[in-house]
C-alpha positions in Angstrom: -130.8 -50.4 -14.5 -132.2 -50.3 -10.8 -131.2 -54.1 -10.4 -127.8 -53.4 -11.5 -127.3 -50.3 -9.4 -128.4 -52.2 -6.6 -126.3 -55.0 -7.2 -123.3 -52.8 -8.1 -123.9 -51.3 -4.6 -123.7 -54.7 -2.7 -120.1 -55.6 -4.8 -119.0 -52.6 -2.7 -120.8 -53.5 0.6 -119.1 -56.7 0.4 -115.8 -55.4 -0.9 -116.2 -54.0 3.1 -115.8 -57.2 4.6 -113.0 -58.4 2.9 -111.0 -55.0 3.1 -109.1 -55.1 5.9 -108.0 -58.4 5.4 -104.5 -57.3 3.3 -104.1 -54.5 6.1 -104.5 -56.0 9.3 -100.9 -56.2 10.2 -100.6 -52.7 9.4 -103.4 -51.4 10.9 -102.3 -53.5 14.3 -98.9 -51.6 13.8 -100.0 -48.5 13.0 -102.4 -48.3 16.1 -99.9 -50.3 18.0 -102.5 -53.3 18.7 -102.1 -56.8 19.6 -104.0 -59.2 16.7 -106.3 -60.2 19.0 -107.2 -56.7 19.3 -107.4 -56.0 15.9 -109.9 -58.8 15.2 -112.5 -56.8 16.9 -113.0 -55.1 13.5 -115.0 -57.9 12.2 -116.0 -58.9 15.3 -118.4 -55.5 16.3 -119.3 -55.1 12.7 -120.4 -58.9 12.7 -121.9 -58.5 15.8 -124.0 -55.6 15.4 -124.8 -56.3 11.5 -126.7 -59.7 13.8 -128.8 -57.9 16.0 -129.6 -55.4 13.2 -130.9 -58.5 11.4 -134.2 -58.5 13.4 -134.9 -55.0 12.7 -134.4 -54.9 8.6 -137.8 -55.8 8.1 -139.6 -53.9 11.0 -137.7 -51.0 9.2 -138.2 -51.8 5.2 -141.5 -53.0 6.0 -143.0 -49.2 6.9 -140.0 -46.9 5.2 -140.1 -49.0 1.9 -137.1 -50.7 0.3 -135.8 -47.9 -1.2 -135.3 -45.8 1.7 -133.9 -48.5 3.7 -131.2 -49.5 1.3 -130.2 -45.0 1.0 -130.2 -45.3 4.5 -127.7 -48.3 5.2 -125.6 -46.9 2.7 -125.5 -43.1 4.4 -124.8 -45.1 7.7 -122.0 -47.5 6.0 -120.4 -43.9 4.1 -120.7 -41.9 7.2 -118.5 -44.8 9.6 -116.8 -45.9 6.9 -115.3 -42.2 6.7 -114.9 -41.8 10.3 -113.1 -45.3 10.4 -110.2 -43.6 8.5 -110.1 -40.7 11.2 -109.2 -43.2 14.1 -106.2 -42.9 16.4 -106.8 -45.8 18.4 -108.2 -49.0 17.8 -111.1 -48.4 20.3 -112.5 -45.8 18.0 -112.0 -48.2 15.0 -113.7 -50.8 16.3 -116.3 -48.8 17.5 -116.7 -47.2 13.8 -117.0 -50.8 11.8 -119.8 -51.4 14.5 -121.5 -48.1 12.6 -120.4 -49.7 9.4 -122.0 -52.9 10.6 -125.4 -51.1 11.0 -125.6 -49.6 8.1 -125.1 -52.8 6.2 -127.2 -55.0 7.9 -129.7 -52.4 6.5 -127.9 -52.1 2.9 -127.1 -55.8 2.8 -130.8 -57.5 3.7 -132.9 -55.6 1.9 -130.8 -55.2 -1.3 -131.3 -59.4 -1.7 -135.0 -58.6 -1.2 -134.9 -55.9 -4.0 -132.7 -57.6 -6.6 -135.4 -61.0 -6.3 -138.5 -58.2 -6.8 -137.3 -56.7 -9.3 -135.3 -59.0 -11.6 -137.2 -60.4 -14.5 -135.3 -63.2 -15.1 -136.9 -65.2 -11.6 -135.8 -66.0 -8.1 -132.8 -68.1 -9.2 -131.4 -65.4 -11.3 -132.2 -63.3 -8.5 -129.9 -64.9 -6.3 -127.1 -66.0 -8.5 -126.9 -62.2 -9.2 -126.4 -61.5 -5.9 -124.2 -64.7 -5.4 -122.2 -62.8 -8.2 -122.2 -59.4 -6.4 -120.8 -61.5 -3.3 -118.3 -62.9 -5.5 -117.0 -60.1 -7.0 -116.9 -57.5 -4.0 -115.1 -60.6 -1.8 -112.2 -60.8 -4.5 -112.4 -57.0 -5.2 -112.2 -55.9 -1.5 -108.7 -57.2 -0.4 -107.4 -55.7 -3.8 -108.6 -52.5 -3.0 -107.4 -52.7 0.6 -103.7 -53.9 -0.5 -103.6 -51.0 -3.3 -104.9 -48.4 -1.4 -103.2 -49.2 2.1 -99.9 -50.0 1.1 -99.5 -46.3 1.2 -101.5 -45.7 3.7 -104.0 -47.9 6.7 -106.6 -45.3 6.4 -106.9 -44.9 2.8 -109.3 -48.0 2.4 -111.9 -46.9 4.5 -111.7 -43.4 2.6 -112.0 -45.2 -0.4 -115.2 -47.3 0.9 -116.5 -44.3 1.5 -116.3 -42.5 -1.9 -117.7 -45.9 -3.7 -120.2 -45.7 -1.4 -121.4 -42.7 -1.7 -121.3 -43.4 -5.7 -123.2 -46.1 -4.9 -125.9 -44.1 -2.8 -126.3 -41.3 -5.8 -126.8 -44.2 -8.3 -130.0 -46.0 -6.1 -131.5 -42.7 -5.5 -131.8 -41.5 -9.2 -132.7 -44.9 -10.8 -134.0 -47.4 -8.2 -138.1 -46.7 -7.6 -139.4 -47.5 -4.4 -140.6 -51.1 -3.9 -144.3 -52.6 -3.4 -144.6 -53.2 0.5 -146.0 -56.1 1.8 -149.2 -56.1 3.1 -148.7 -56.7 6.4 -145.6 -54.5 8.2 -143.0 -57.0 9.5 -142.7 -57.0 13.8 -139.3 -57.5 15.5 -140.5 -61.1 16.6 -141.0 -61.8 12.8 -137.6 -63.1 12.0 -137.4 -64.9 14.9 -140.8 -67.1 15.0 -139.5 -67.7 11.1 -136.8 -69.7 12.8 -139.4 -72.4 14.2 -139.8 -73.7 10.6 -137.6 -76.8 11.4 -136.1 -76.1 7.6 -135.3 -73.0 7.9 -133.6 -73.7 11.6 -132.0 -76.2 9.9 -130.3 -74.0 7.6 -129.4 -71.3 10.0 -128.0 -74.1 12.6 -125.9 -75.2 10.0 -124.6 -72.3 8.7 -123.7 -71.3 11.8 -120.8 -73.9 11.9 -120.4 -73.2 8.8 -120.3 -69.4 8.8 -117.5 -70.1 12.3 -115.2 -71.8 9.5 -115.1 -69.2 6.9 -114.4 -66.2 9.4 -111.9 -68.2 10.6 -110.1 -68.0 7.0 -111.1 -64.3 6.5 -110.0 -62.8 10.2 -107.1 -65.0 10.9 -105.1 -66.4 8.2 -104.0 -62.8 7.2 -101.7 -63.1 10.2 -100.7 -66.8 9.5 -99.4 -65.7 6.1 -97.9 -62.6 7.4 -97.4 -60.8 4.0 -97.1 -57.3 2.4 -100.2 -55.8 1.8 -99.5 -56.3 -1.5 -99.0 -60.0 -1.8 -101.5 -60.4 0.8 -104.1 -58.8 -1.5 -103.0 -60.7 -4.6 -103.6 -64.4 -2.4 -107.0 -62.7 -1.2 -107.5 -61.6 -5.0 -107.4 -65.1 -6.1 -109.3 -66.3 -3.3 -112.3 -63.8 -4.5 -112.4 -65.0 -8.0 -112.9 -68.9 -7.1 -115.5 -67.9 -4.8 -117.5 -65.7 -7.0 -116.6 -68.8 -10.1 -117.8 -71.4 -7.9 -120.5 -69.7 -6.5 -122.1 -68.6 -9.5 -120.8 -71.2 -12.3 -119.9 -74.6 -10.5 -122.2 -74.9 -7.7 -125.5 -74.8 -9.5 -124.6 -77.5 -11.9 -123.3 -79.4 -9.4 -126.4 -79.0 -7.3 -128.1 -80.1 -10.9 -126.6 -82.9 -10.9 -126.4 -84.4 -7.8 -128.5 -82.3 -5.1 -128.1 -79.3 -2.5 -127.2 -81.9 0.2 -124.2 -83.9 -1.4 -122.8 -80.6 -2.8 -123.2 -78.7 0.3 -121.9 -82.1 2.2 -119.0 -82.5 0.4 -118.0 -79.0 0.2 -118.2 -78.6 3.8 -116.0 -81.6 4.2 -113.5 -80.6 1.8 -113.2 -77.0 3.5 -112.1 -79.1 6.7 -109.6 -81.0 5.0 -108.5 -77.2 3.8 -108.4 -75.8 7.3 -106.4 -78.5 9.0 -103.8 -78.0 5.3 -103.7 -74.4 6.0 -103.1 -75.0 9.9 -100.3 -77.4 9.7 -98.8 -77.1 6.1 -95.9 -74.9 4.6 -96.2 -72.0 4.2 -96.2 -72.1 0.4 -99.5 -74.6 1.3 -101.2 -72.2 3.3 -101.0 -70.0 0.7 -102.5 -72.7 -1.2 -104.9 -74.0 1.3 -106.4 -69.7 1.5 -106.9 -69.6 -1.9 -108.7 -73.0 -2.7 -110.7 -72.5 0.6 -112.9 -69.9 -1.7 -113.9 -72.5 -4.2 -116.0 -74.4 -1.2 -116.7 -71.1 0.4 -118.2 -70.5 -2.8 -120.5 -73.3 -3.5 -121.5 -72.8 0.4 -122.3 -69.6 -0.2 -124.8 -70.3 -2.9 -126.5 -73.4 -1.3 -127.1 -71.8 1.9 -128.6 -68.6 0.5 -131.1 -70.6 -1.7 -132.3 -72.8 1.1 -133.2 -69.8 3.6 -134.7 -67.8 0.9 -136.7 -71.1 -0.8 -137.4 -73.5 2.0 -139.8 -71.3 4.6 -143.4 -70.6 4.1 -142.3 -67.0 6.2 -141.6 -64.0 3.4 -138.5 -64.4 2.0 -136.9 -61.1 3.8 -138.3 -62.0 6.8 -136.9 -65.6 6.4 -133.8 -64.3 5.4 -133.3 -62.3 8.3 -134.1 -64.8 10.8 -131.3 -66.6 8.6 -128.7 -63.7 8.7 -129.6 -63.6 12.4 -128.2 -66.6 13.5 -125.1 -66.9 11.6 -124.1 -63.9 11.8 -123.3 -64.2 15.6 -120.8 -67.1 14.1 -119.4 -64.5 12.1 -118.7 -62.2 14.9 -117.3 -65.0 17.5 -114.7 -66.4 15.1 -112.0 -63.9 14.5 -112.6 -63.1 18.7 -112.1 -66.9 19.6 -109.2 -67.8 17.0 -106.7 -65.1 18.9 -107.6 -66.5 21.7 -107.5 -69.8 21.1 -103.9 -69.3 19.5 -102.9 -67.5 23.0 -103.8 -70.5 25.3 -102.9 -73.3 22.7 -101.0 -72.7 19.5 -100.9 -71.1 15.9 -102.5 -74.9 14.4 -105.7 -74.6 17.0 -107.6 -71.8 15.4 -107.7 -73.6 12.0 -108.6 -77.3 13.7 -111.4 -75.9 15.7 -113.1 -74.2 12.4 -112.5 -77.8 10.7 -114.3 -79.2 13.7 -116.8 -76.6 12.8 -117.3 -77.7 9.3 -117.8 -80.9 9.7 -120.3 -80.2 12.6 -122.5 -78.3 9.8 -122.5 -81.3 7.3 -123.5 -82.9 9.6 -126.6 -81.1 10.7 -127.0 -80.7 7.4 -127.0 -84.6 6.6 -128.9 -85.6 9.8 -131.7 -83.1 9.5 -131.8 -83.7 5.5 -135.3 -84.5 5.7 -136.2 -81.0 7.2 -135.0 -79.5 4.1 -138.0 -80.5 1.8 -137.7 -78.2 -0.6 -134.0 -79.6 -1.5 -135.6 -82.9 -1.3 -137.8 -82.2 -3.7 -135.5 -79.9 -5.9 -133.3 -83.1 -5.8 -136.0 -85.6 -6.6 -136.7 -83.2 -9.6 -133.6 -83.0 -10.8 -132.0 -86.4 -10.3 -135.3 -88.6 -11.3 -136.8 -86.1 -13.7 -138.3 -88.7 -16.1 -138.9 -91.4 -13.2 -142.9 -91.2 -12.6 -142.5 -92.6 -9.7 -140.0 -90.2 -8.8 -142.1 -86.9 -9.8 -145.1 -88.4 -7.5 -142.8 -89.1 -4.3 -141.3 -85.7 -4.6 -145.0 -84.7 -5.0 -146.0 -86.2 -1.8 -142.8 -85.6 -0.1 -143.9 -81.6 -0.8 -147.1 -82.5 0.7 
């Protein structure tokens, strides 16, 4: 019951990202703000949920789990309400960078927690919180286009409430964590980064992370919908994402190997971007939704490789992680604004495929960094090859 509050907490922490998305034209009119202006909102809350990477583990390491994951979620409930209360769109951005806190807090450690305390092992760990992704993704723009068709602010009230649900359900049947035997310093996350694997991972889901953002912070205004319809194309976008994620990618990853999926994905998504960027509008409708079957199989491929490839603890390696493409995260829906400004509508969406392909390619160029997919691969693909078991025994080695 403690895994599944958690988890059920983090389907509304990432129901947060994802909710303003159906409302940004209406928030930009309601506060009379230029898009550019408006993109802010992810862009503090992406930025300060980075920094706030390094200090996770400093935190949950002498508080305990439990107290850190009450206390992201009283930061996220307090901003989150206060968001709703803003008359300009200085005050709202400053809020989500409140929110941002209080998730980075909420958001790190609740991965940490659901891996502890599952029984059913790492894997099941993470495609539970794969699925939490998933589902809060698809469920946020929903809730944003139902709630603020009426209203802008009534999404961030709502956040709030579930929130707060979500708050009262950890602290009555979630019991604090086992802390690790040695507390985790602020350098922590960073010296995890010198694992070449690890910086692999991170390097290439910064590029990766730059693509995705791009879809989430600025396509809203290429479609230029009612909240409504915007919310039903967001809707569908969710549900491939949280399908692919948690059904297709690991059997594809079975099959054929982190690398090739992750590859291939990330080269598909570019083909997707330059689609939604020059096609019809009927295909960039298209192109939106289908972009959250790659985003999906990303998702999960990325997460496994920071949590399983370092030798550092796995919150501490998934901060370092967070850390790095976060910042991504926060510079997208800043740059493609701008980028539309001095060049055109089609130049946000061909610099994130330029991104994309730059992360299958760190990806593929530093494959042999990534040992423990090597040897996942070597596992899977060659299991009854002898001579197969003992290279991906050396290859470990």
């Amino acid at each position: 019951m403690a895994v599944w509050a958690t988890a059920g907490a983090a389907v509304v922490a990432f129901m947060g990202i994802g909710l303003v998305d159906p409302i940004l034209p209406s928030i930009a009119k309601g506060l009379d703000a230029t898009p550019g202006q408006v993109s802010l909102l992810f862009t503090s809350y992406f930025l300060i949920t980075a920094v706030a990477m390094l200090i996770t583990g400093f935190v949950s390491s002498r508080i305990g789990g439990r107290k850190t994951l009450l206390a992201g979620l009283a930061l996220v409930v307090v901003f989150a309400a206060l968001a709703g209360t803003s008359d300009t769109v200085g005050q709202l951005v400053g809020f989500r960078a409140g929110w941002g806190l209080g998730n980075a807090l909420f958001v790190s450690t609740s991965l940490a927690v659901i891996v502890g305390a599952a029984s059913g092992g790492s894997e099941s760990a993470i495609l539970l919180y794969e699925s939490a992704l998933g589902l809060g993704m698809a469920c946020g723009p929903l809730l944003g286009a139902l709630l603020g068709n009426a209203n802008w602010r009534y999404p961030f009230f709502g956040t709030a409430t579930l929130m707060a649900i979500g708050f009262v359900a950890i602290a009555s049947l979630l019991k604090e964590q086992p802390r690790p035997a040695r507390r985790t310093s602020l350098a922590d996350p960073l010296k995890a980064l010198g694992h070449s694997g690890l910086a692999t991972t991170a390097a290439s889901a910064f590029f990766y992370n730059y693509a995705f953002f791009t879809v989430l912070a600025f396509s809203p205004f290429v479609l230029n919908m009612s909240p409504y319809r915007s919310g039903g194309v967001f809707f569908a976008w969710g549900v491939l994402l949280a399908v692919f994620s948690v059904l297709v990618a690991p059997r594809l990853q079975q099959r054929f190997g982190s690398i090739k999926v992750l590859g291939t994905s990330l080269v598909l998504m570019a083909a997707d971007l330059v689609l939604l960027g020059y096609g019809s509008h009927t295909a960039a409708i298209a192109a939106t939704i289908a972009s959250g079957a790659f985003i999906g199989m990303n998702n999960t491929v990325y997460t496994e490789l920071a949590l399983e490839i370092s030798d550092a603890p796995r919150p501490v390696a998934s901060a370092g992680y967070n850390f790095v493409r976060w910042f991504a995260a926060a510079a997208a829906p800043y740059a493609a604004p701008k980028l539309e400004e001095h060049f055109d509508i089609h130049m946000p969406f061909v610099v994130a495929a330029v991104a994309a392909v730059v992360a299958m390619l760190v990806a593929v160029v530093r494959r042999g960094h990534l040992r423990h997919d090597a040897v996942h691969e070597e596992r899977t693909v060659g299991a009854h090859d002898p001579l197969a078991v003992e290279l991906a025994a050396q290859r470990a080695r």
